[in-house]
C-alpha positions in Angstrom: 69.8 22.8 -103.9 67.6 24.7 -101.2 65.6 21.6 -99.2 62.2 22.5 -97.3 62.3 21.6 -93.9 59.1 19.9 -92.0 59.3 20.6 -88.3 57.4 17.9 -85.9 57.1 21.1 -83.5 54.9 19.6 -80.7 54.5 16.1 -79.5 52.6 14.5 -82.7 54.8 11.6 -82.0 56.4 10.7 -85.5 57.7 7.0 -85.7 61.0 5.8 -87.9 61.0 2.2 -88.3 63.4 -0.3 -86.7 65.3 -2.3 -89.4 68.2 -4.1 -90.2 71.0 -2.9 -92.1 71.7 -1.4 -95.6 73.8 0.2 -97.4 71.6 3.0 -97.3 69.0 4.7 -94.6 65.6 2.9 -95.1 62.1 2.7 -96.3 60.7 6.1 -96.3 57.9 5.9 -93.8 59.7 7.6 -90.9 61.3 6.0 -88.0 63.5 5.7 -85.3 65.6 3.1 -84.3 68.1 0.3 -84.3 69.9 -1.3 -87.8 71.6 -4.1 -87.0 74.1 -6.2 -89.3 75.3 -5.1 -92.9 78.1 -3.2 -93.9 76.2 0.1 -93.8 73.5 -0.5 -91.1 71.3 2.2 -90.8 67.8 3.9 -90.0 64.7 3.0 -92.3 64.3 6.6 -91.9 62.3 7.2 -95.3 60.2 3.9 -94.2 58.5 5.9 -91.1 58.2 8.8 -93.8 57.3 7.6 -96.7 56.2 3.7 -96.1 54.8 2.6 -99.3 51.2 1.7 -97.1 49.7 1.6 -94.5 46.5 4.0 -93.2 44.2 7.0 -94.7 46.0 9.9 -93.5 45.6 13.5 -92.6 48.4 15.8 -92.4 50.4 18.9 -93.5 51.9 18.8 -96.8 55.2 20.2 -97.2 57.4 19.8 -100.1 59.6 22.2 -102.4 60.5 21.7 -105.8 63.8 21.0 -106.8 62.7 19.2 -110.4 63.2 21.5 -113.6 60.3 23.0 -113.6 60.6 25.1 -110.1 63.6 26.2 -108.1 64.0 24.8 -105.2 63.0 26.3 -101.9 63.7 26.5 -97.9 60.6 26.3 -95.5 60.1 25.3 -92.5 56.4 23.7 -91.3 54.6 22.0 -88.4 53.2 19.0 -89.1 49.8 19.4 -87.7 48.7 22.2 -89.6 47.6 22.1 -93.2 49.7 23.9 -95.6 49.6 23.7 -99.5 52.6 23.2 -101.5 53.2 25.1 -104.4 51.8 23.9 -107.1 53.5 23.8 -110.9 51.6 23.4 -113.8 51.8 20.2 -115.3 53.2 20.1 -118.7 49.8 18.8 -120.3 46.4 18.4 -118.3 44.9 15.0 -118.0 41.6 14.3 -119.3 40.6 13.5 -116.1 37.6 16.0 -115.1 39.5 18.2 -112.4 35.9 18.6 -110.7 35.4 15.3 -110.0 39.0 14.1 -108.5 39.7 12.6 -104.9 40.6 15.7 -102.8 43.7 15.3 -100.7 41.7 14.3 -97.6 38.6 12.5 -99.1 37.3 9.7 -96.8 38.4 6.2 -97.6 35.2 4.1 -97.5 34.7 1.0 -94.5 32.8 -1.2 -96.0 34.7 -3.6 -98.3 32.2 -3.4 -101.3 32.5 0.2 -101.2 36.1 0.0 -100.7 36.6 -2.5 -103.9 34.3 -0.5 -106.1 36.8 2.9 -105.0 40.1 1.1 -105.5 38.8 -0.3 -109.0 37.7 2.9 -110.1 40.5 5.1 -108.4 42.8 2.7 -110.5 41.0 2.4 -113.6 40.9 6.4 -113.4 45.1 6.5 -112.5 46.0 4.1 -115.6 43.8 6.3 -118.2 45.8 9.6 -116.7 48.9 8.3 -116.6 48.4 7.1 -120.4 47.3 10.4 -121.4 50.5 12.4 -119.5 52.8 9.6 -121.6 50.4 10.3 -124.3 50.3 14.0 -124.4 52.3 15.6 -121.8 56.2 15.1 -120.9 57.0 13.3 -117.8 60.6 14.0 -118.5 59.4 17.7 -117.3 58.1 19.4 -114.3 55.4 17.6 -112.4 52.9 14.9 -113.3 49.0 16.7 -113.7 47.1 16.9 -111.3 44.7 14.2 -112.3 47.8 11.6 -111.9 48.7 13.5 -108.6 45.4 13.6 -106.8 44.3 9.7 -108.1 47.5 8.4 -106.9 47.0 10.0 -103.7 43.8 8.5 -103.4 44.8 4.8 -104.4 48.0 5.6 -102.0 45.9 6.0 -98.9 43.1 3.5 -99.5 46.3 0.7 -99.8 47.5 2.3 -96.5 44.2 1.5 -95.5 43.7 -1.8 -96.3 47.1 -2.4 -95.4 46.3 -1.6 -91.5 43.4 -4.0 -91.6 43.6 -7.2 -92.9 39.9 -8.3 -92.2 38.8 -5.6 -94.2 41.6 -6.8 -97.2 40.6 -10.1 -97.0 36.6 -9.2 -97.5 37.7 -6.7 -99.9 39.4 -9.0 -102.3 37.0 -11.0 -103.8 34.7 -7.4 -104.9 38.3 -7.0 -107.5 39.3 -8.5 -111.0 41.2 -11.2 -110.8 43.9 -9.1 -111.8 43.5 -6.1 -109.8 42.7 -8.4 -106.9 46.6 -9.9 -107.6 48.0 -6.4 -107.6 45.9 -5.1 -104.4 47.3 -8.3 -102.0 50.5 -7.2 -103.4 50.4 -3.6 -102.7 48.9 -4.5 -99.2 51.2 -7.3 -98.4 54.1 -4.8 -99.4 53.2 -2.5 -97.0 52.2 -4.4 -94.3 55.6 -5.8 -94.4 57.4 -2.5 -94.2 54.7 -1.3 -91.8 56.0 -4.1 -89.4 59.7 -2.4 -89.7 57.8 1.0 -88.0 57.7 2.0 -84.9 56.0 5.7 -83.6 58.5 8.7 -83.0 57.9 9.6 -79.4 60.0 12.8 -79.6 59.9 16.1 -81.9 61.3 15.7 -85.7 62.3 17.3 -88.2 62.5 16.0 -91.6 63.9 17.4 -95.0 61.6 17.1 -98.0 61.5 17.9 -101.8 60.4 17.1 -105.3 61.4 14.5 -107.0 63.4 14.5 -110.6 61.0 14.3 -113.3 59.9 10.6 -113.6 61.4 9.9 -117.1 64.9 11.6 -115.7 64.7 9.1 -113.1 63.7 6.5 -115.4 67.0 7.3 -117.7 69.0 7.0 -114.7 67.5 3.6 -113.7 67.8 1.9 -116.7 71.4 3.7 -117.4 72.5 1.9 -113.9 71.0 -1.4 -115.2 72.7 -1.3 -118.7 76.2 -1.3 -116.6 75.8 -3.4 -113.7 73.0 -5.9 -115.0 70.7 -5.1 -112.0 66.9 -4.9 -113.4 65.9 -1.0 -113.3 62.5 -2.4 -112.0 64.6 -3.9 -108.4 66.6 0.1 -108.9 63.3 1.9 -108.5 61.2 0.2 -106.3 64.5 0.3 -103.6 64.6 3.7 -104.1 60.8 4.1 -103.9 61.0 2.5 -100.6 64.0 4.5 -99.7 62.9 7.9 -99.9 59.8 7.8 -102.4 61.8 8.6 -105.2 64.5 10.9 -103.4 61.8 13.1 -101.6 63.1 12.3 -98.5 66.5 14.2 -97.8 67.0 13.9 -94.0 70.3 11.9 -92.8 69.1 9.1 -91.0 69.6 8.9 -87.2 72.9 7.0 -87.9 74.1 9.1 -90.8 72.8 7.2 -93.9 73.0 9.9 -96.7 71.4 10.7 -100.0 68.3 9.2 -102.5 69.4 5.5 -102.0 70.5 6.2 -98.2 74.1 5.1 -97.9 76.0 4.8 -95.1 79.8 6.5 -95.5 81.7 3.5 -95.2 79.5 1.4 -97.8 79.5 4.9 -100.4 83.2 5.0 -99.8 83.4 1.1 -101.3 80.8 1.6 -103.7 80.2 4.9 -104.7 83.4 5.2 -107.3 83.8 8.6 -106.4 80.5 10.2 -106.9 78.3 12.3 -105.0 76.1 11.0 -102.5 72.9 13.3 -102.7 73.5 13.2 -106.7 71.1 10.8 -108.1 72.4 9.2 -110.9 75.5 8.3 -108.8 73.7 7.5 -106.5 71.9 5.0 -108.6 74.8 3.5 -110.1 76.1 2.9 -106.4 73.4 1.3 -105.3 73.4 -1.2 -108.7 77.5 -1.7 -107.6 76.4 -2.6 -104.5 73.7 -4.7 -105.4 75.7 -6.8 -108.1 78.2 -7.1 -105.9 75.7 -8.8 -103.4 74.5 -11.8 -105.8 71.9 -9.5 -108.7 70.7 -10.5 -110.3 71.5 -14.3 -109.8 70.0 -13.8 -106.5 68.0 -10.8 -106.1 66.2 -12.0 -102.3 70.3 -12.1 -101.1 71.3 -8.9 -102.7 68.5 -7.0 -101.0 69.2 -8.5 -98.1 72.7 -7.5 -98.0 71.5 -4.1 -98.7 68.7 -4.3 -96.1 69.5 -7.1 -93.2 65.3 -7.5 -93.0 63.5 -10.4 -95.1 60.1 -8.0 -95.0 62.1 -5.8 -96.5 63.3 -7.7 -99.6 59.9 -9.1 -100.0 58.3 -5.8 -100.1 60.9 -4.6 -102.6 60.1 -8.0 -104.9 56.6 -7.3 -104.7 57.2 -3.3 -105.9 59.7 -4.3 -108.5 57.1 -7.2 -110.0 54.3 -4.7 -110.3 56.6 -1.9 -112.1 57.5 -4.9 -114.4 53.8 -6.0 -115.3 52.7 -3.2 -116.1 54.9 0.4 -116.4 52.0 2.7 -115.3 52.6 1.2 -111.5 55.8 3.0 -111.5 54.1 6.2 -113.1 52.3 5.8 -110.0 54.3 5.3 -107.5 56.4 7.8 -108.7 53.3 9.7 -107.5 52.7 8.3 -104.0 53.7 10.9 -101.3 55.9 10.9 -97.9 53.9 9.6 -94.7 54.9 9.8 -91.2 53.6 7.3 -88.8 52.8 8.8 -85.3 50.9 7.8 -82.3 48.3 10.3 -83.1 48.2 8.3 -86.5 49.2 9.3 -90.0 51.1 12.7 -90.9 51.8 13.6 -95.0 54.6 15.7 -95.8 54.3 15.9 -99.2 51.9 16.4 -102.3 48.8 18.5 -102.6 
């Protein structure tokens, strides 16, 4: 399939986080540097790109549709200008009134009152969209609507937010549910960790990004990989949400880490039983191989280590995997977060509206 290409043309410095090793490339917030240790050590490269939180952003949008509802296509963009993706129809509109969504860029509010009353009500917004895509559209097809696209967006870049400021978190706790307080210090803790794993690019980049498969073809293929290697589909998606975001990220790392779950040769060779890297389902069912064969699920914190030689790492992928498991809509919304890279002139998207 035809990838689009996102140039870094100018010196926007983009940063790829520094990690430790993995079987595959990395957290999808883009970076640059060093793995060290594992049998596939590699660049977080999806980490610096597509970092599951960390700061509002601003940034060009670049992405081209490789699901079933568009052909895929080639372009090349730089980053610092603003240009829309195409945009497919979603099967079913949400009930969501379009007119009164979170544009792309809308400002994320300072004060912590304001910011809990925006993250309760972005959420609360998210979860009755999502239920009505289940509900009424297919998200076994094409894209999500754009109610799920835009408020996911939204909740995306306010965690970012709080994720770069933990004064602000900390006052901005206590304005939440109890439960949505639970789920916001585990969304920011998540991404502070992988934040740590970041440093900025200080050179031109350029990075490969697409659509996703459909969520519910994903979600097959998760829980396809669990049924034969035992490793909970929850753990399956929120590495490969970390990964790439979902497989949007399709750039080789720096040190050659290929594919959706970013595996290095030698480590697909042992564990890939002869599938195709860039194929996601085989992907998948590596990455479950690899994991089982690394202690899941008796020991999911050393199986992700193996796969990742970082300890913020694994606990970022624990906290993912326990919020997909609470409650399903948080992977219907991740599966909605977009690609980020980190640069010294501060955030960049690459993908979504």
């Amino acid at each position: 399939m035809e990838q689009q290409q996102t140039k870094i043309a100018r010196p926007d410095r983009w940063t790829i986080p520094a990690r430790g090793g993995s079987p595959g490339g990395g957290p999808a917030d883009v970076r640059a540097g060093r793995w060290r240790g594992g049998p596939a050590a590699a660049s977080l490269l999806a980490l610096a790109v597509a970092v599951s939180g960390c700061a509002a952003s601003q940034g060009a949008a670049s992405t081209a549709s490789t699901s079933s509802a568009a052909a895929g296509r080639t372009a090349e963009r730089t980053v610092p200008e603003r240009t829309a993706a195409p945009t497919a129809p979603a099967t079913q509109p949400a009930r969501e009134a379009v007119a009164d969504l979170p544009a792309p860029g809308a400002a994320i509010p300072e004060d912590p009152a304001r910011l809990a009353r925006a993250l309760t009500d972005t959420t609360a917004r998210l979860r009755r969209a999502i239920d009505d895509w289940i509900r009424d559209g297919d998200p076994a097809e094409g894209r999500a609507p754009e109610a799920v696209v835009l408020l996911a967006l939204h909740q995306q870049r306010i965690y970012r937010h709080l994720a770069r400021d933990p004064k602000t978190a900390s006052r901005t706790y206590p304005g939440l549910s109890k439960a949505l307080a639970g789920e916001a210090r585990a969304n920011v803790t998540a991404g502070r960790n992988l934040l740590s794993l970041v440093h900025p690019v200080s050179r031109p980049a350029r990075f490969r990004v697409r659509e996703p498969e459909p969520a519910d073809v994903l979600l097959k293929h998760f829980r396809h990989a669990e049924r034969r290697f035992g490793v909970d589909w929850e753990v399956l998606a929120a590495v490969m949400f970390v990964e790439t975001k979902f497989g949007r990220v399709r750039s080789p790392s720096h040190t050659g880490a290929k594919g959706p779950m970013q595996f290095m040769p030698g480590t697909w060779a042992a564990y890939g039983m002869g599938g195709d890297v860039h194929d996601t389902r085989d992907a998948l069912l590596a990455a479950a191989n690899y994991l089982r064969a690394s202690g899941a699920p008796r020991d999911y914190r050393r199986a992700l280590y193996a796969y990742n030689h970082s300890w913020a790492y694994v606990d970022a992928v624990r906290l993912h995997a326990r919020q997909i498991k609470r409650d399903i809509r948080n992977y219907y919304a991740y599966y909605n977060w977009q690609v980020f890279v980190v640069t010294t002139r501060g955030d960049r998207r690459l993908t979504g509206p």
